[in-house]
N, C-alpha and C positions, 0 to 999 in steps of 0.2 A: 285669142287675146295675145298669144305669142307671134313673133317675128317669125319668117317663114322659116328661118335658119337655125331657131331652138325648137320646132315646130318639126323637123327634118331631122335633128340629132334625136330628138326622140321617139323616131318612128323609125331609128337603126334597130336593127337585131344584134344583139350579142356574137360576139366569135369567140370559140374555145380556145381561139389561138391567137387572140388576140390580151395584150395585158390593157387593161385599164387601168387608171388613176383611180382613187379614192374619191378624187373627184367628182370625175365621171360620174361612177356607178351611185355615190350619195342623190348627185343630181338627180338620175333615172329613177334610182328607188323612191326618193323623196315625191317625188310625181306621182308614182304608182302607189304608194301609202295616201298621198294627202285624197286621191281618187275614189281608192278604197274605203279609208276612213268617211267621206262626204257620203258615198252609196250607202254604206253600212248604216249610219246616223240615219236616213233617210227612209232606210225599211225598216228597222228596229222603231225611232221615233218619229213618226209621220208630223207634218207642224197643229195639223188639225186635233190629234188626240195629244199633244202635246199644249197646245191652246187648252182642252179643258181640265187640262188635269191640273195645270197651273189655276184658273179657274176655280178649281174646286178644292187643290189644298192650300193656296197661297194666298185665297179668294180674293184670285183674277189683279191683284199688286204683283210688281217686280219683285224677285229675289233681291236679296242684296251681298255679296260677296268681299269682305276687306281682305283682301292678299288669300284668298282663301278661306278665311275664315266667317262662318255663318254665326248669325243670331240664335237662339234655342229655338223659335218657330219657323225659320227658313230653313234650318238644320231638318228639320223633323218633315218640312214638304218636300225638301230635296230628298230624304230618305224616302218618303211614299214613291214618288216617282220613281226612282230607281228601282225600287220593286214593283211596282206596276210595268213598267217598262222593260222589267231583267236587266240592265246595265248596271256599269260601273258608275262610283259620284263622278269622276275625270270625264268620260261619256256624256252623262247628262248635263254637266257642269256646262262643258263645249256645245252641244245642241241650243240649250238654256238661253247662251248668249249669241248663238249664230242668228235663235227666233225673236230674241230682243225681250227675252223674260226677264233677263238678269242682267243688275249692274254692277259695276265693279267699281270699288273705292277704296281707299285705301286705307291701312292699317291702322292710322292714328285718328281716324273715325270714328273707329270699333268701339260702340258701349254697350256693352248687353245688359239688361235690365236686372236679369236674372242671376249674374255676378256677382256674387259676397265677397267682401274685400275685408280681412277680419287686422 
């Protein structure tokens, strides 16, 4: 999906004697994290066993996420997951949404049922 010429700079090898920009190297790492990160997600949470477990603690509805902030029952499937899973919330949060479990809305959305306002 890249041009042949970002395509090429990133398939240079480093030199110890060469100085890089901050640039540069953010660029190159940034590739090799966001690659890792995608693999990682992918052995850890396959989409198949991630389909049922959403399924089975969210019964098979969307997450719902306002700036981060979960309802007390979306709260408590995303916890199952994460421990069924071993991951972090950040982790499954990202997985969540890359397999279209989870929406995101925003803050001034947020009602939770559960919230005593005294």
């Amino acid at each position: 999906m890249e041009t042949d010429e970002v395509r090429k700079v990133c398939q240079r090898k480093y030199s110890a004697r060469t100085a890089y920009s901050l640039r540069e190297l953010k660029t190159r790492e940034d590739w090799n994290e966001w690659q890792a990160n995608v693999l990682g997600a992918a052995i850890l949470m396959p989409q198949r066993e991630i389909d049922l477990a959403v399924a089975y603690y969210a019964r098979g509805r969307k997450l719902v996420s306002y700036e981060g902030t979960f309802v007390y029952q979306d709260r408590v499937a995303l916890d199952l997951v994460c421990k069924q899973f071993g991951v972090s919330k950040s982790a499954a949060i990202i997985r969540l949404k890359q397999l279209g479990h989870l929406e995101c809305c925003p803050y001034s959305e947020y009602n939770d049922p559960l919230e005593v306002w005294a």
